[in-house]
C-alpha positions in Angstrom: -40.6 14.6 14.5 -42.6 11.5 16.3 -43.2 10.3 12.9 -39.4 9.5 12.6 -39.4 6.9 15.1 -40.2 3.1 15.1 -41.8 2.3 18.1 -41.8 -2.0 18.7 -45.1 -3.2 19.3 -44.7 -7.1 20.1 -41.8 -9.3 19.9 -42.4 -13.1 20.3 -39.6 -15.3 20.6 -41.2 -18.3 18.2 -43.4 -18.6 15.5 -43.3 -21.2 12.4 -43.8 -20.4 8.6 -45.3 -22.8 6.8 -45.8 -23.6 2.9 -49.3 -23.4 2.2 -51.4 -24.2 -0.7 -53.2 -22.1 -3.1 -56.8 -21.1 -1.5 -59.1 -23.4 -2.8 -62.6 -21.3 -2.3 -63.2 -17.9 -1.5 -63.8 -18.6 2.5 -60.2 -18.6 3.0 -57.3 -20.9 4.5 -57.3 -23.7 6.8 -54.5 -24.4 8.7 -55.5 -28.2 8.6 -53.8 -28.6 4.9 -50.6 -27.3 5.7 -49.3 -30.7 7.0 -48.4 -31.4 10.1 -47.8 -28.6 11.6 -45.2 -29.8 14.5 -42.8 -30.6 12.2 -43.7 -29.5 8.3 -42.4 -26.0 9.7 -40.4 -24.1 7.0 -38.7 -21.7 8.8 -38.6 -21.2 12.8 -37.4 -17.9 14.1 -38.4 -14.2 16.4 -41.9 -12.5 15.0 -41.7 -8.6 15.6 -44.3 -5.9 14.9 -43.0 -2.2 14.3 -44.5 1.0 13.8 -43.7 4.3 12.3 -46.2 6.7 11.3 -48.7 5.3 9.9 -47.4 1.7 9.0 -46.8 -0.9 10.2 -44.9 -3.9 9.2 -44.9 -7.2 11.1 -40.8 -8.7 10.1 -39.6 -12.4 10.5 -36.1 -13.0 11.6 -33.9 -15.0 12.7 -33.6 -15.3 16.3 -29.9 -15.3 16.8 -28.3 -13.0 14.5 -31.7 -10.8 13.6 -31.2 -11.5 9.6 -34.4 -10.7 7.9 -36.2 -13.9 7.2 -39.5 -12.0 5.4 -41.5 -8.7 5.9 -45.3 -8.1 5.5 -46.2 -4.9 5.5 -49.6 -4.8 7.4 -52.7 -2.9 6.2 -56.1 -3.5 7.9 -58.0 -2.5 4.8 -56.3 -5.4 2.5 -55.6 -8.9 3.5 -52.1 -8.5 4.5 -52.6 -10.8 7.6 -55.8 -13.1 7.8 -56.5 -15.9 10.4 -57.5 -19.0 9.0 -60.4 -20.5 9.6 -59.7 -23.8 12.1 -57.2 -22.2 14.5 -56.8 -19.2 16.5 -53.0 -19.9 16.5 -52.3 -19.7 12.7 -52.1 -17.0 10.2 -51.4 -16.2 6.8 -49.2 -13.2 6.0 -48.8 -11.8 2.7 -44.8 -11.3 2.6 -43.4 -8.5 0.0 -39.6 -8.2 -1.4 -38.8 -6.4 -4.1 -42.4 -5.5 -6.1 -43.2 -9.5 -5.8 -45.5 -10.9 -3.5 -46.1 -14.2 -1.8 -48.4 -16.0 0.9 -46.9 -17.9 3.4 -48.5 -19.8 6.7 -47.8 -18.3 10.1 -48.6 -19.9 13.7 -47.1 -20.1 17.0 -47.3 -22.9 19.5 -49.0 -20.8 22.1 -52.8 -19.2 21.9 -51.4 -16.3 24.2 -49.1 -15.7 21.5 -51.5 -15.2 19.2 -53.5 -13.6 21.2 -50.8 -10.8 21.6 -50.3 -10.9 18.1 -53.9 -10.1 17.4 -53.9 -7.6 20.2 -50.6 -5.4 18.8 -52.1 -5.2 14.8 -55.7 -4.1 16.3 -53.8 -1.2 18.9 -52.2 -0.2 16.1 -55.4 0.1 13.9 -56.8 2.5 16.4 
């Protein structure tokens, strides 16, 4: 069955997780009060997006041994993955493990990399 199979849709090399603060209004985030972003980074590491069926899960993880760093599962119809509001190069993902939930900053250092990243979650939507 097709439905068996996870098909990879983007790997980037480097993206950064930041610690971000609780939204303060309804607008949404800014990636402006997460600090500096060149070096307030939490985590550094390989961004993937996989399918299979019909989800899709975007997965963090380290870039030279592959261990899981964190996992949002994506759905266009929630706010799984949001851009902010000042940047087209940061993002923030909400990350699940184990029934709990959390919000973390995500950005890369290139706008073709977000670009792509935008690009993979929309092909998949179709």
């Amino acid at each position: 069955m097709e439905e068996d199979y996870e098909s990879v849709l983007l790997v980037i090399r480097e993206c950064f997780v930041y610690r971000i603060p609780p939204r303060t209004a309804a607008r949404g985030y800014r990636a402006a009060e997460w600090g500096d972003l060149g070096s307030s980074f939490l985590w550094k590491g390989r961004l993937r997006v996989i399918s299979k069926g019909q989800t899709c899960k975007v997965v963090l993880e380290d870039s030279n041994t592959g261990e899981l760093f964190a996992l949002c599962p994506y759905d266009p119809a929630s706010n799984s993955v949001e851009p902010v509001l000042d940047s087209s190069r940061y993002f923030v993902l909400k990350i699940e493990h184990e029934g709990r939930h959390a919000f973390i900053g995500m950005g890369f250092q290139e706008r073709s990399d977000a670009f792509d990243f935008n690009v993979a979650l929309q092909d998949f939507t179709k």
